[in-house]
C-alpha positions as CSV (number, residue, x, y, z in Angstrom):
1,X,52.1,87.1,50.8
2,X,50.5,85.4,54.1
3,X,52.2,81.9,54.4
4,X,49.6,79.4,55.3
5,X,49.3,77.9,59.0
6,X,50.5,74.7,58.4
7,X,54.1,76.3,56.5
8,X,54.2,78.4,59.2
9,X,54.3,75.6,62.3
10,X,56.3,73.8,59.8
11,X,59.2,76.8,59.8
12,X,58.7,77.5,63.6
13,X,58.8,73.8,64.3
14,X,62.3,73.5,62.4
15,X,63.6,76.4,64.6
16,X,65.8,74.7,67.0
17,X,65.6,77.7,69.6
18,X,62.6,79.0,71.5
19,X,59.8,81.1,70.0
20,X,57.0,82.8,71.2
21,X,54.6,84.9,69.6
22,X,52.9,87.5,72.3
23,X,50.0,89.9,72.3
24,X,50.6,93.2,73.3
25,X,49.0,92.2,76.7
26,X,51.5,89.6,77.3
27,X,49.0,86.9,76.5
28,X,50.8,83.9,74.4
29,X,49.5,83.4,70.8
30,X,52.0,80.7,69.6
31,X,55.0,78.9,70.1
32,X,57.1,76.4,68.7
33,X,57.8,72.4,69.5
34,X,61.5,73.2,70.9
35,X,59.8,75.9,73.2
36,X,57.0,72.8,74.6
37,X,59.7,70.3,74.7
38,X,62.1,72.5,76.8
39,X,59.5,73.7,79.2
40,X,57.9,70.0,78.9
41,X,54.3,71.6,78.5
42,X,51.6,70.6,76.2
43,X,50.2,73.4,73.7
44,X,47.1,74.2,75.2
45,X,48.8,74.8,78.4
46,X,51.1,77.3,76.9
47,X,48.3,78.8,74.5
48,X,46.1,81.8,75.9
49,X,48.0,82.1,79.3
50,X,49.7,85.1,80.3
51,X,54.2,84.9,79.3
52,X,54.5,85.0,83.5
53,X,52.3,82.6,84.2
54,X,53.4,80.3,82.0
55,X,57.5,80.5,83.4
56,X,55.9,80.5,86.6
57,X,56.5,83.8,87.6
58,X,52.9,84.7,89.8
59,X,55.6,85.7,92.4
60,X,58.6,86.1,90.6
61,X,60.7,85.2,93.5
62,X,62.7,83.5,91.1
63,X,62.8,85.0,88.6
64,X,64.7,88.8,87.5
65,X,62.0,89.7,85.0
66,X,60.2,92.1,87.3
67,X,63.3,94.0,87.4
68,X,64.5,94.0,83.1
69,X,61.2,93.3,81.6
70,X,61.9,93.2,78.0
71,X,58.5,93.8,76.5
72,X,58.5,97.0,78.5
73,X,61.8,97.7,77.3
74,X,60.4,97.0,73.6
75,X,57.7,99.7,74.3
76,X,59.5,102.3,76.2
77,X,62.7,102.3,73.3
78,X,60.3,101.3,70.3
79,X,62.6,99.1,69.5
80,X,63.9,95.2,69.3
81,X,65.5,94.2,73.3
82,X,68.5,91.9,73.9
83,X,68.0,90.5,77.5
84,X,69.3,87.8,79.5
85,X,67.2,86.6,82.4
86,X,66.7,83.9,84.7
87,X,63.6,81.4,84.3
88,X,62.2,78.6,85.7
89,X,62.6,75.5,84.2
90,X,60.3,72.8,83.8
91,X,62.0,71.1,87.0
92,X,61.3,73.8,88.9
93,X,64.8,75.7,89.0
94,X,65.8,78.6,87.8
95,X,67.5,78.9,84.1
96,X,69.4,81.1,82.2
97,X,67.8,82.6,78.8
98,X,69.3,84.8,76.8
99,X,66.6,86.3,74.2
100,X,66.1,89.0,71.7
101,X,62.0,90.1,71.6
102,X,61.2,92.3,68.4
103,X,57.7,93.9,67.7
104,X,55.3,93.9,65.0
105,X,53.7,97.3,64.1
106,X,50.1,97.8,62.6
107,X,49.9,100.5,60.0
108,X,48.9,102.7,62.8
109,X,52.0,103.0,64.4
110,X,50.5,101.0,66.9
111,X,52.5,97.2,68.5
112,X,49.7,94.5,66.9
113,X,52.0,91.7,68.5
114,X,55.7,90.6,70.3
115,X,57.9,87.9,68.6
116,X,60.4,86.8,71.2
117,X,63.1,84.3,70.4
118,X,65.5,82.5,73.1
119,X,68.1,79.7,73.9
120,X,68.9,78.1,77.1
121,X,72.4,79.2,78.1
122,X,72.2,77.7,81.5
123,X,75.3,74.6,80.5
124,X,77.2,77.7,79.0
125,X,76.9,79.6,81.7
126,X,78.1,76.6,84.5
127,X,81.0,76.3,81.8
128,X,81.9,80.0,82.3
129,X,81.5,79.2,86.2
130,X,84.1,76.4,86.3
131,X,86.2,77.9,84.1
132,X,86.1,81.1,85.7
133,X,86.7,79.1,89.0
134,X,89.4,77.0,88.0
135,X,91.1,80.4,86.4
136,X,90.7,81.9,90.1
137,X,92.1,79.0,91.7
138,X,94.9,79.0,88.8
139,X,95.8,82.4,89.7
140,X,95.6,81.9,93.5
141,X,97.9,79.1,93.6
142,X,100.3,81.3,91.7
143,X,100.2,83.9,93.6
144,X,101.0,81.4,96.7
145,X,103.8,80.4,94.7
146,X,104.9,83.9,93.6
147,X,104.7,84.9,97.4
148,X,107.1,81.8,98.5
149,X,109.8,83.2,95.4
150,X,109.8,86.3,96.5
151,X,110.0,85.5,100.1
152,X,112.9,82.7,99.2
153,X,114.8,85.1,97.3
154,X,114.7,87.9,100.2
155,X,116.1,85.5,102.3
156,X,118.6,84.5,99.8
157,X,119.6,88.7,99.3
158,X,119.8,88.5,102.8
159,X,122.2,85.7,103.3
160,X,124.2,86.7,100.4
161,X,124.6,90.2,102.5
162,X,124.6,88.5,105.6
163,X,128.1,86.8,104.2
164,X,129.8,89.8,103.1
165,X,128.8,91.4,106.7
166,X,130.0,88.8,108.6
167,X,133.7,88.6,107.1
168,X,133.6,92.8,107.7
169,X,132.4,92.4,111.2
170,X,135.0,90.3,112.3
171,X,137.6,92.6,111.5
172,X,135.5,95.3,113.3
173,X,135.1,93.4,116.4
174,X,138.4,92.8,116.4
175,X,139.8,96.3,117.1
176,X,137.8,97.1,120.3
177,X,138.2,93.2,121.8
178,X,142.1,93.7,121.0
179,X,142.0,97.2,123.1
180,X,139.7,96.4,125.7
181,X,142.4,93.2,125.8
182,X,145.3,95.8,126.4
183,X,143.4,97.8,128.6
184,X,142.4,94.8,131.0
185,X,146.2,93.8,130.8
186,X,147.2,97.5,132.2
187,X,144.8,97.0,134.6
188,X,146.0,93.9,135.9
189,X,149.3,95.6,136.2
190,X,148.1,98.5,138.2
191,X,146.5,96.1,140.6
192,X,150.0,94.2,141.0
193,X,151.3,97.3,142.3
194,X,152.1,97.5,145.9
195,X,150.8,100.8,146.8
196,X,148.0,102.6,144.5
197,X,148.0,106.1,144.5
198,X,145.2,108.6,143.5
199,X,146.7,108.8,139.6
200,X,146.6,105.4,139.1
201,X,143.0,105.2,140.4
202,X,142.3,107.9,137.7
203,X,143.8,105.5,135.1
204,X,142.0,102.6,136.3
205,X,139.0,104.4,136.5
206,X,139.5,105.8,132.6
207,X,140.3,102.1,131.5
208,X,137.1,101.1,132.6
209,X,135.1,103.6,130.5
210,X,136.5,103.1,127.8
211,X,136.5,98.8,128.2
212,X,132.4,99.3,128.8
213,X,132.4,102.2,125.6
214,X,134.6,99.4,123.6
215,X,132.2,96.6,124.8
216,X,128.8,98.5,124.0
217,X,130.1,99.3,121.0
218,X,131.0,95.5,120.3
219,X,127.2,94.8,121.5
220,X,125.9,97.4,119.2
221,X,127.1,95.7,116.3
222,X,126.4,91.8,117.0
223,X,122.7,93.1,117.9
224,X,122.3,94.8,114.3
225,X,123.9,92.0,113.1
226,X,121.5,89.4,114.6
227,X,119.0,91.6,113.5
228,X,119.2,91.8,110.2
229,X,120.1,88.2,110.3
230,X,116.7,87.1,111.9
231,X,114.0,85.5,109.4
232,X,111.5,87.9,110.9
233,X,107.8,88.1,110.3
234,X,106.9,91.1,107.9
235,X,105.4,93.5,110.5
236,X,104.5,97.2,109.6
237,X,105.5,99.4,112.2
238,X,106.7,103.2,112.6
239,X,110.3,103.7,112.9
240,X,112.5,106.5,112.8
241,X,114.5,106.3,109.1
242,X,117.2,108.1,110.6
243,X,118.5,105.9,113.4
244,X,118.0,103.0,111.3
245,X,120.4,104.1,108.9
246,X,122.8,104.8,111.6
247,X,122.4,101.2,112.4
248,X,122.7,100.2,109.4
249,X,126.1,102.5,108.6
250,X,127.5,101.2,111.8
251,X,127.3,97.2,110.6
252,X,129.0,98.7,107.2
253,X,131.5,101.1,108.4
254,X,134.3,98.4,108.2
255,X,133.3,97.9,104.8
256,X,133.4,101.6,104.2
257,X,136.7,101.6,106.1
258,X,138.2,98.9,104.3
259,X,137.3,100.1,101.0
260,X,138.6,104.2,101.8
261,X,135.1,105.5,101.6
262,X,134.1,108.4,102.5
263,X,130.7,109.4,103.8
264,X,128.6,112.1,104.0
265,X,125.3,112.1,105.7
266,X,122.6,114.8,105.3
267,X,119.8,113.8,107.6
268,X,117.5,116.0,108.3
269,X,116.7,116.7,111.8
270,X,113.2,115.7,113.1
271,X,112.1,113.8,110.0
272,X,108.9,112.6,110.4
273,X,108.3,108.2,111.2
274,X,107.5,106.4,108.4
275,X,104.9,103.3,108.9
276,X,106.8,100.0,107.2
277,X,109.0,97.1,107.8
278,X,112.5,98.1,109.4
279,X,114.1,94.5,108.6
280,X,113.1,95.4,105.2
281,X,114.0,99.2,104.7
282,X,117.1,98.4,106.2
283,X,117.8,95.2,103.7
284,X,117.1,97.6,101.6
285,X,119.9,100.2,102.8
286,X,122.2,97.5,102.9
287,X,121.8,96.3,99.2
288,X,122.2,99.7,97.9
289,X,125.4,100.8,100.2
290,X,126.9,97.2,99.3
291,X,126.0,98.1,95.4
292,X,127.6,101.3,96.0
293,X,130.5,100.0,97.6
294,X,131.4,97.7,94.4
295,X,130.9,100.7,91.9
296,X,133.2,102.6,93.6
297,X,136.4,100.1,93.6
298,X,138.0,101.7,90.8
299,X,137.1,104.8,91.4
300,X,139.6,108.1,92.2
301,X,137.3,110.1,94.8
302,X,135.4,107.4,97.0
303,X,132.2,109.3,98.2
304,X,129.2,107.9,99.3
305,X,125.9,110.4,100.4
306,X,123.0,109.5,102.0
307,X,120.4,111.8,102.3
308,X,117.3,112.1,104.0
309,X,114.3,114.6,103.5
310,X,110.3,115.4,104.4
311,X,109.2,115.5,100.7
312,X,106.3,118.8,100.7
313,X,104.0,116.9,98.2
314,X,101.7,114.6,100.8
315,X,103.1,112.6,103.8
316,X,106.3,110.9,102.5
317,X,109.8,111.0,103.5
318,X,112.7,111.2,100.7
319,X,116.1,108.9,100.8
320,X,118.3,109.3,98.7
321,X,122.3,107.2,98.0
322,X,124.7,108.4,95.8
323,X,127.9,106.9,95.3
324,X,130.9,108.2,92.7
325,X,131.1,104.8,91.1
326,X,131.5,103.6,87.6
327,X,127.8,104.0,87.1
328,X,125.5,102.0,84.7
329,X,125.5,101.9,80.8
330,X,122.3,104.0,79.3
331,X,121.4,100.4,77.7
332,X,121.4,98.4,80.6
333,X,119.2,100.9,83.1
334,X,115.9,99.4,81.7
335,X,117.3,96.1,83.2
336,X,118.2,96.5,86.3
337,X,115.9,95.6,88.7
338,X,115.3,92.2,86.9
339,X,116.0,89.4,88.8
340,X,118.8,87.6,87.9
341,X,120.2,90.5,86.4
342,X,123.5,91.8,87.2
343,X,126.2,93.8,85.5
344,X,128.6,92.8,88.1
345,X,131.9,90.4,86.7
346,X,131.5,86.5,87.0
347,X,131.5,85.5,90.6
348,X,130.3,88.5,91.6
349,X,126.8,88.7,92.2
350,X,124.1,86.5,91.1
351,X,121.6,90.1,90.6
352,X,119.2,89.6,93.3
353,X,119.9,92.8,95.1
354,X,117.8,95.2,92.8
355,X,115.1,92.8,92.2
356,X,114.7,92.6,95.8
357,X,115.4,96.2,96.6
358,X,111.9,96.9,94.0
359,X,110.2,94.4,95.1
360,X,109.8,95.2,99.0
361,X,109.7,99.4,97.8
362,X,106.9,97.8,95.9
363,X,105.5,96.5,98.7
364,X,105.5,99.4,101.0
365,X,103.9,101.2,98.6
366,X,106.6,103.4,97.7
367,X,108.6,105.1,94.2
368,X,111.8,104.3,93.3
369,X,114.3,105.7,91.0
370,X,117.5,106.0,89.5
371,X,119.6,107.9,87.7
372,X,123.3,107.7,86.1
373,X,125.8,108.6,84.2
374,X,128.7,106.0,83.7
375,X,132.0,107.0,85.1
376,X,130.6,109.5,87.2
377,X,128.2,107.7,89.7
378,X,124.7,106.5,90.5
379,X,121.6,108.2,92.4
380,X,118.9,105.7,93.9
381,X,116.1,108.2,95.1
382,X,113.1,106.2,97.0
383,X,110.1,107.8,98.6
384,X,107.9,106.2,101.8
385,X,104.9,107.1,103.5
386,X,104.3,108.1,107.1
387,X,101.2,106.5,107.0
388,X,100.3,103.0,106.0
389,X,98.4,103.4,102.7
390,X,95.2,101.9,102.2
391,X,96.0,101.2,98.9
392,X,99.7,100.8,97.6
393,X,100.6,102.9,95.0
394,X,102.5,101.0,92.2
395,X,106.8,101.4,92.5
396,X,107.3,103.4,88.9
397,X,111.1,102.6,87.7
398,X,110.4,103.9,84.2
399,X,112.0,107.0,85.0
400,X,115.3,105.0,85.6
């Protein structure tokens, strides 16, 4: 049953959101009063004009019709369109609309006419901007603030390690200062001497090597030393793995000393540079020889290995540290590179080292794992790149 006119403008005048009712030749048959008071038009000048005309769209340099017109969308799928597009408003600027156009068929299969109903979404849409912008600026200033954490608890690792180095040091300087002392003392005598033959020129001559062997040595190790201990800038750069963990055994060999450790290194010869930060790479070392160090002070055989190795599956370089420690429970593996987290006694440690150990393999780009089993030892294996990667591959410790 056809409603009459005036119940019909009655219903579409108690529509709060847009409607218009369009001939297959996009001319505009009717509308409602919520569509004239949006657009601020009076009904004959919406009546009889073409959809474009009317949203002001002669040019369409506004406006994204052209490109997602929904009527033709109507025809080409025969069927109801969802669109959003962007109109001009009655001030002149461009809108948001989101709209839903269905069509009315004749009996002959044919469209006799387009009913297209819309809202303006243009205040939702600046709420989803400011929201979306404030989110962005949420999660900028938290990455700031993640970025100053991580970088204060490097240099906290670092100090931590720094500490224990500096006590081991001092006893390692100590033996060639109190030798080089002796062997300036039997020099002095020589030189008392009233007459110095050829023999004792040899002896003088020897002491002297082995003063400026002593003292290089002595510079070797403050230089690592400082080193490690300067708050560097992060810098990528290609270094060879292999001296730097020389350097880095050299600053711990009192440790190692001390603590009747034995190592073995497997290096293999003309391994490949790696792109990355050496102050970093060789914190990392550090934390994981120290870790290894501690495991192993109850232990009966005292090895430590270090290995390194050109991996045959891309461009990366294999290191692996294995100590003969007390290990690390099954239930506490999933843990470890928490920060925070230790399994070390009170006093201890405060369970930075791992954290910080993932976190810069993390960085690099690299894979880390581990595996244990308690009262027989611990394997870190990590992998690096030679070449800096355009886009860091995620550190995966699930295997650990």
């Amino acid at each position: 049953m056809k409603l009459p006119k005036n119940e019909m403008e009655t219903i579409l005048n108690g529509i709060q959101d847009f409607i218009l009712i369009i001939s297959p030749d996009r001319v505009i048959l009717e509308t409602n009063d919520a569509f004239l008071k949006h657009m601020d038009y009076q009904r004959e000048n919406v009546i009889g004009r073409k959809c474009y005309e009317v949203f002001k769209e002669m040019t369409r340099s506004s406006s994204n019709c052209h490109e997602k017109c929904p009527l033709e969308a109507v025809i080409r799928e025969k069927h109801y369109c969802r669109a959003e597009l962007t109109r001009l408003g009655s001030d002149g600027k461009p809108r948001y609309t989101e709209l839903a156009i269905f069509p009315i068929w004749e009996k002959k299969g044919k469209i006799s006419k387009f009913i297209e109903i819309s809202r303006d979404i243009t205040q939702r849409k600046s709420d989803e901007k400011q929201t979306q912008d404030y989110l962005m600026r949420m999660v900028e200033e938290r990455t700031r603030q993640l970025k100053e954490s991580h970088e204060r608890l490097l240099h906290q690792d670092k100090m931590a390690s720094l500490g224990k180095l500096s006590s081991s040091v001092v006893h390692e300087i100590n033996n060639p200062v109190a030798g080089i002392l002796n062997l300036v003392m039997l020099s002095q005598r020589i030189l008392k001497e009233d007459e110095i033959r050829q023999p004792e020129l040899d002896l003088f001559a020897q002491y002297l090597g082995l003063m400026e062997t002593e003292t290089r040595r002595i510079g070797r190790i403050v230089g690592n030393l400082l080193t490690f201990a300067r708050q560097s800038k992060v810098e990528f750069v290609r270094f060879d793995l292999n001296e730097l963990i020389e350097q880095t055994l050299l600053l711990n060999s009192n440790l190692l000393k001390l603590n009747r450790i034995r190592v073995i290194e497997e290096l293999e010869n003309n391994l490949p540079l790696i792109c990355g930060s050496e102050d970093q790479i060789k914190q990392v070392i550090m934390n994981l020889i120290s870790n290894a160090v501690e495991s192993m002070s109850g232990a009966t055989k005292k090895r430590l290995a270090i290995k390194t190795f050109r991996k045959e599956s891309g461009k990366t370089v294999g290191i692996e540290i294995i100590d003969t420690g007390a290990g690390i429970p099954p239930e506490m593996m999933s843990k470890i590179f928490e920060p925070f987290y230790t399994t070390k006694r009170k006093g201890k440690g405060v369970g930075l080292g791992l954290s910080v150990v993932y976190g810069i393999i993390k960085e690099h780009g690299g894979q880390i794992y581990v595996d244990s089993t308690p009262e027989k030892g611990t394997s870190f294996s990590i992998t690096l790149f030679e070449e800096p990667l355009q886009e860091k591959k995620n550190t995966d410790p699930s295997r650990a």
